[in-house]
MIPA-772705 format. One line per field, with one value per residue (C-alpha): x, y, z; residue number from 1. Coordinates in Angstrom, 1 decimal. Example, Ala and Ser with C-alpha at 12.3 -4.5 7.8 and 13.67 -1.06 7.14 Angstrom:
2
east (12.3 13.7)
north (-4.5 -1.1)
up (7.8 7.1)
resi (1 2)
//
This chain:
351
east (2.5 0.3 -3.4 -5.4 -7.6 -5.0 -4.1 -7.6 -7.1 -3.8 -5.2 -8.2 -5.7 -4.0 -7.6 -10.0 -12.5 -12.8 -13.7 -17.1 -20.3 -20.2 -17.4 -18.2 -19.5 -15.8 -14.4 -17.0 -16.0 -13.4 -11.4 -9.2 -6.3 -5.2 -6.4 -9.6 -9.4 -8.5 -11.4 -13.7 -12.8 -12.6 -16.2 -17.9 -15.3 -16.6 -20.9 -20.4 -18.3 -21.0 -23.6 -21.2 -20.9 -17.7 -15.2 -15.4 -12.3 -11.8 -10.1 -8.4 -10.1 -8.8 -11.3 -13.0 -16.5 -19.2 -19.2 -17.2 -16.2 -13.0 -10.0 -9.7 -6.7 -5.9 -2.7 -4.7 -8.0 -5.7 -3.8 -7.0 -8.8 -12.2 -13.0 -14.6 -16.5 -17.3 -15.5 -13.4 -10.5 -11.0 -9.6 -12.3 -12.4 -14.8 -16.2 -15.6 -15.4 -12.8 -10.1 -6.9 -7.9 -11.1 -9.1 -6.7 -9.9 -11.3 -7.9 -7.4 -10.6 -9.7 -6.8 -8.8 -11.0 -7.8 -6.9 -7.4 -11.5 -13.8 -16.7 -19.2 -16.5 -15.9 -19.7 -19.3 -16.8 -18.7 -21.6 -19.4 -17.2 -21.0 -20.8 -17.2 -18.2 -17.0 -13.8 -10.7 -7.9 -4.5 -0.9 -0.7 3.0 3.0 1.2 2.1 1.1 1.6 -2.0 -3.3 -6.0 -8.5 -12.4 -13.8 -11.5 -10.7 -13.0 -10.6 -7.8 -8.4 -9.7 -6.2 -4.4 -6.0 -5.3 -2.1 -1.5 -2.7 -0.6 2.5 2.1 0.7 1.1 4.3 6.0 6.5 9.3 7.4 6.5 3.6 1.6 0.0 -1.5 0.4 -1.5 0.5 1.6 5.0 7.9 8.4 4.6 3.9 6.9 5.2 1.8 3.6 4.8 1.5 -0.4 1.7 1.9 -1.7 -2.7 -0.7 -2.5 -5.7 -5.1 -2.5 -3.9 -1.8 1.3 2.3 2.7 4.2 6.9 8.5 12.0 15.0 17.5 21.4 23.6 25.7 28.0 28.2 24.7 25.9 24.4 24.7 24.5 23.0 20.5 16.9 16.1 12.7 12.1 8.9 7.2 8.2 6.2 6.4 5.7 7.2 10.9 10.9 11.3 10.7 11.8 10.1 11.8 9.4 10.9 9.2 11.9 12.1 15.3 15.2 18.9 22.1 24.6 28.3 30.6 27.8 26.9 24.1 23.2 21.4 21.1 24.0 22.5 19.2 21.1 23.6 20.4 18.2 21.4 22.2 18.3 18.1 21.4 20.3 17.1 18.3 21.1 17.4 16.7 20.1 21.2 17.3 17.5 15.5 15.0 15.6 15.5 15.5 13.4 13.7 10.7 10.7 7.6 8.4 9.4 9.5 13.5 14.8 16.7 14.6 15.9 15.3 18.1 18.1 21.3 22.6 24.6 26.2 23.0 20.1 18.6 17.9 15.8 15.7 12.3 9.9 5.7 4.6 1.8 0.4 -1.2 -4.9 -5.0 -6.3 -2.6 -0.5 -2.7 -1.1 2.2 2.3 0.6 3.3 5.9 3.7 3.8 7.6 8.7 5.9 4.2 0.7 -0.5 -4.0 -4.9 -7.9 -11.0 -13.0 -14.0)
north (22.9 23.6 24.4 21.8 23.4 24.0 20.3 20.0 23.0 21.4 17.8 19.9 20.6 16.6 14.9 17.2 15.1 16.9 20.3 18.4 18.3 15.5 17.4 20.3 20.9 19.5 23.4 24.8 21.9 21.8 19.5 18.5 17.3 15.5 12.3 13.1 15.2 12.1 9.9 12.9 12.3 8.5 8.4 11.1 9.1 5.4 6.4 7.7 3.9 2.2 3.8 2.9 -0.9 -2.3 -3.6 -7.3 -9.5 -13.3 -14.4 -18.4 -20.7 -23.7 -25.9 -29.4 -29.4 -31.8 -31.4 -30.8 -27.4 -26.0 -28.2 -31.6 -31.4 -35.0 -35.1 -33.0 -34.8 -38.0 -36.6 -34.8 -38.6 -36.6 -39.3 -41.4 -38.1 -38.0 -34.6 -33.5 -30.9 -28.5 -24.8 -22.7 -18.7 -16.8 -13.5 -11.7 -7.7 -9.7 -7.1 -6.3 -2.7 -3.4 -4.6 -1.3 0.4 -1.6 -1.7 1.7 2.6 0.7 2.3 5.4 4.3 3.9 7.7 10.6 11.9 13.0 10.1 12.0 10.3 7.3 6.5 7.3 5.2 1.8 2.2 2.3 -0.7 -2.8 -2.9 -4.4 -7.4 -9.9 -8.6 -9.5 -7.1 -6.7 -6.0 -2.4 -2.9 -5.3 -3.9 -2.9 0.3 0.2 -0.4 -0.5 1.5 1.3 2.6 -0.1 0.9 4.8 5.4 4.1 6.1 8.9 6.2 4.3 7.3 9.1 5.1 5.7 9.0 7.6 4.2 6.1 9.8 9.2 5.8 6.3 3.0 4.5 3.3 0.0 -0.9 -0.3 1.8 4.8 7.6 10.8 14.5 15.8 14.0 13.4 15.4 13.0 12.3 16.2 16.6 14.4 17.0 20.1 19.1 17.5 20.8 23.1 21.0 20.8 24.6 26.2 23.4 24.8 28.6 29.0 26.9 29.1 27.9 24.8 22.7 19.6 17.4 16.1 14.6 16.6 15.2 15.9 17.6 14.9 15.1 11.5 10.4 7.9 7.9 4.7 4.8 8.4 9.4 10.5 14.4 14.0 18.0 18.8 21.5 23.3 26.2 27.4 29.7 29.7 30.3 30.8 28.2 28.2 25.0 24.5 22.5 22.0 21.4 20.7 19.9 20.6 23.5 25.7 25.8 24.4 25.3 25.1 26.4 28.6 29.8 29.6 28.2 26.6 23.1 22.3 19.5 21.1 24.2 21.8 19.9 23.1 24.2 21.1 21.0 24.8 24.2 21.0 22.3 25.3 22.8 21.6 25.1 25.3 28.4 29.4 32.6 31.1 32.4 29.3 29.7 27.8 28.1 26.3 27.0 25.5 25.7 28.2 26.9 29.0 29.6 32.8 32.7 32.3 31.9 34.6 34.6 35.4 34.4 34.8 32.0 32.3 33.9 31.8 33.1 31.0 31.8 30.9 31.3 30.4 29.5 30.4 27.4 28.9 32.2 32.5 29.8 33.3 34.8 31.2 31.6 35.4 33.8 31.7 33.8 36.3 33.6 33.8 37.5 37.8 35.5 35.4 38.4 38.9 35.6 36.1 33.8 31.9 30.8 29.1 25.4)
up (8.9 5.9 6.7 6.2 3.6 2.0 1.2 -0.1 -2.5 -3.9 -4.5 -5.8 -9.0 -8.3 -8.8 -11.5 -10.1 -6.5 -8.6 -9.5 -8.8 -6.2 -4.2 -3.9 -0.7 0.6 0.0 2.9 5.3 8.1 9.0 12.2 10.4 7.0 8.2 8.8 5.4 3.9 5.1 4.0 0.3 0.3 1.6 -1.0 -3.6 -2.6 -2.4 -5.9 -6.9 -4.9 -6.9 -10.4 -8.6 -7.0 -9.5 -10.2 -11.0 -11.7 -9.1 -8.3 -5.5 -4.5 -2.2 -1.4 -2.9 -3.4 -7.1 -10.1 -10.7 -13.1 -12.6 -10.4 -8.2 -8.6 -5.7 -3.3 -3.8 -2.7 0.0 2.1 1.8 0.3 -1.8 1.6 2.1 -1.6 -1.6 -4.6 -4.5 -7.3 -8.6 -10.4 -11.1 -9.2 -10.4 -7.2 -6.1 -3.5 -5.8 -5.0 -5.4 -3.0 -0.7 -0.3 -0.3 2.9 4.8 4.2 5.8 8.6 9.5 9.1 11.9 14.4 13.6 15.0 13.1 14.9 15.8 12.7 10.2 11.5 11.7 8.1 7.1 9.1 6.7 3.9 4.9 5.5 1.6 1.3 3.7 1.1 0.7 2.4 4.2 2.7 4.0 3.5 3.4 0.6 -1.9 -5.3 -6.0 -10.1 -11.3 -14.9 -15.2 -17.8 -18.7 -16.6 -13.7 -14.1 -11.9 -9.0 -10.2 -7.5 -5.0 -4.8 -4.8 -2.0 -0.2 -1.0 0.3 3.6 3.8 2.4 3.3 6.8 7.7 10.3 12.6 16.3 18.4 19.5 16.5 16.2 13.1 13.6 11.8 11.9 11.7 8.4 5.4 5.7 3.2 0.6 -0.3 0.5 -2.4 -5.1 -3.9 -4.1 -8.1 -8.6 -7.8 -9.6 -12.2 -12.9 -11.5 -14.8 -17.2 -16.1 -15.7 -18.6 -21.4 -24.3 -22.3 -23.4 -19.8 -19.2 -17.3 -19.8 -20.0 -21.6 -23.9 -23.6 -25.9 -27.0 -29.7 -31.0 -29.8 -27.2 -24.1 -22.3 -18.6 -18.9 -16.2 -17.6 -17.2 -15.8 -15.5 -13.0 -14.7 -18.0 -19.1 -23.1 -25.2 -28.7 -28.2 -24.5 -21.6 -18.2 -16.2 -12.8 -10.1 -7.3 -4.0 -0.5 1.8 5.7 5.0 2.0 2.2 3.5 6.0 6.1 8.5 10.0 6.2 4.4 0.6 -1.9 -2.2 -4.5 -5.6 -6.5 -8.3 -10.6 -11.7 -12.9 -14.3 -16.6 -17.4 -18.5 -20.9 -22.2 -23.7 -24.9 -27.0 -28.4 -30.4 -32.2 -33.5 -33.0 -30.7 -28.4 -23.8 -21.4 -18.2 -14.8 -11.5 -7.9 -6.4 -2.9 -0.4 2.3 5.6 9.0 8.8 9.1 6.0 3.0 -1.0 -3.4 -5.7 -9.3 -10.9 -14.6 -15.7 -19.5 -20.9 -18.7 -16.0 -13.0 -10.1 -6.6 -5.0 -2.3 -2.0 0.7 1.3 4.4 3.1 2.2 -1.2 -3.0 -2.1 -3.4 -6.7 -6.6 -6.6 -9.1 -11.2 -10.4 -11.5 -15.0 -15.5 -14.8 -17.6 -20.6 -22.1 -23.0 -21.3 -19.2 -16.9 -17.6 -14.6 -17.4 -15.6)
resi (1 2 3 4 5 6 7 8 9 10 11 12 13 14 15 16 17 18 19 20 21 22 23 24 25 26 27 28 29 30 31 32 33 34 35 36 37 38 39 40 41 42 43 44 45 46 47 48 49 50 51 52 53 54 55 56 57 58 59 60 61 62 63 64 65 66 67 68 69 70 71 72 73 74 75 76 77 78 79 80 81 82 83 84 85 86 87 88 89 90 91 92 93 94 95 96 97 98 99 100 101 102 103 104 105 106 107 108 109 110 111 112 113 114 115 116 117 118 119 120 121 122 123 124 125 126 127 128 129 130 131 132 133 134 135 136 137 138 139 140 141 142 143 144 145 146 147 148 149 150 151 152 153 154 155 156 157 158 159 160 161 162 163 164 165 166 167 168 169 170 171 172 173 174 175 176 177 178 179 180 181 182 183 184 185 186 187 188 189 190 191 192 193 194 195 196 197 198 199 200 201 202 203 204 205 206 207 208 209 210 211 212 213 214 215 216 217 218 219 220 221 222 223 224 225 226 227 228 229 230 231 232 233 234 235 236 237 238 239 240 241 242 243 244 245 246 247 248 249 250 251 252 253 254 255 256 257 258 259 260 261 262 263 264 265 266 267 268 269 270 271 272 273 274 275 276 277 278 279 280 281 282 283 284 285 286 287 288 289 290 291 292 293 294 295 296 297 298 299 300 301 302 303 304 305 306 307 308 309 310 311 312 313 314 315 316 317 318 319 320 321 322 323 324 325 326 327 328 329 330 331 332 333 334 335 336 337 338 339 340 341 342 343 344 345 346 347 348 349 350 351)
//
């Protein structure tokens, strides 16, 4: 399992906010598992909202009232008999912080209290919730997690996602049914983390590189590709006429085994293989280097990847991160990654 300070140090590079001012302090903290992690970031995350003000939404009531208000529900009105109480039935919008996104927020933080934190957090997270008393729980198993965000809202952008790294990353059903919180994030949330952070971590240190995750054409001859699958590359490092395609891979087993012999994901290797020859069909006859890298986070099996493999003029790598080393030696790493492909590029610490 990854150290816990270590999962703070990768969403460190998810969320640019936790490198600020208000978070700071989080790096010289421990804490006795993600969970409690967790709650640690939603609390310093929600004082500072609190302080900005809860979001406010319009949001549809429907009830009997003594006077007038929006729209007269004629049939209603008729069928609950208010009339003899000189009641009406009416539907107006109240401006409310009874959000959907508050409401994530608040259920969230009570599932946080039935975890595993010490009693210092929870007492935490009860003054926090004192503020959210007029807003309702949701299903955490209903919600849709595709928000618009916008400069009224940004400001929840890390909130919800740290929500939903709990509900979905750590939110686990136990053989009675019953929900619990688990102590480590599970593999495919930890996946989306483990792109996420390396992702971001060459934006910041390697801004001559250009860095994305952007999607790679194919080489088709006629232009029709109907039915195609998109090429959503994880990470692609470039400079000039020289690629370097990331696939970022956190699984459980590094490789697979057949008939007692061990290999690389085939899957995984005929992927990085189509992406590295489709973008290199995007220079031409331009000489041009592309190459291809499956980076997977290292796991305690004895047999570990580190492959480099020359396919019709590419080079593709297979390599391992070791995510449980010092966060000093994992920078070391992928700065190593850096060095082996592009010359004359410096890492930069500039905040």
């Amino acid at each position: 399992m990854i150290p816990i300070k270590n999962v703070y140090y990768m969403l460190t590079y998810a969320f640019s906010i936790l490198r600020g001012q208000g978070y700071k302090k989080l790096s010289t903290e421990e804490f006795q598992n993600t969970a409690d992690l967790m709650s640690t970031i939603l609390v310093k995350a929600i004082v500072i909202q609190l302080k900005r003000g809860l979001e406010k939404k319009y949001i549809s009531e429907t009830e009997e009232i003594s006077t007038l208000r929006g729209k007269v529900e004629i049939g209603e009105s008729l069928k609950s008999q208010s009339s003899f109480r000189k009641r009406v039935v009416c539907t107006y919008e109240e401006f409310s912080v009874d959000s959907t996104m508050n409401r994530i927020i608040k259920s969230t933080l009570h599932l946080l209290l039935k975890s595993d934190i010490p009693k210092k957090r929870k007492k935490e997270l009860r003054k926090i919730l004192v503020f959210f008393n007029e807003i309702d729980i949701i299903d955490l198993n209903k919600i849709n997690w595709n928000f618009q965000y916008n400069k009224n809202n940004q400001s929840y952008r890390m909130i919800i996602s740290i929500c939903y790294l709990v509900v979905k990353g750590l939110l686990q059903t136990t053989s009675d049914g019953q929900m619990k919180l688990m102590d480590f994030i599970n593999e495919q949330e930890m996946n989306r983390l483990y792109e996420k952070f390396i992702l971001e971590y060459y934006k910041k240190h390697y801004p001559k590189l250009k860095v994305n995750a952007s999607q790679i054409p194919w080489a088709l001859d006629d232009g029709i590709g109907d039915m195609l699958p998109i090429m959503q590359s994880d990470i692609q490092l470039q400079k000039e006429n020289n690629v370097l395609i990331i696939d970022a891979k956190y699984y459980s087993s590094t490789t697979q085994v057949r008939f007692d012999k061990y290999t690389i994901h085939s899957n995984n290797l005929y992927q990085i293989f189509t992406y590295v020859k489709n973008r290199q069909y995007q220079f031409g006859d331009n000489k041009c280097i592309v190459s291809g890298m499956l980076l997977y986070a290292k796991t305690n099996e004895q047999i570990q990847p580190d492959n480099l493999y020359q396919f019709h003029g590419n080079q593709i790598s297979v390599r391992t991160l070791d995510l449980n080393l010092p966060f000093k030696e994992i920078e070391e790493q992928l700065d190593a990654i850096i060095s082996s492909h592009f010359e004359d590029i410096q890492r930069n610490d500039a905040e």
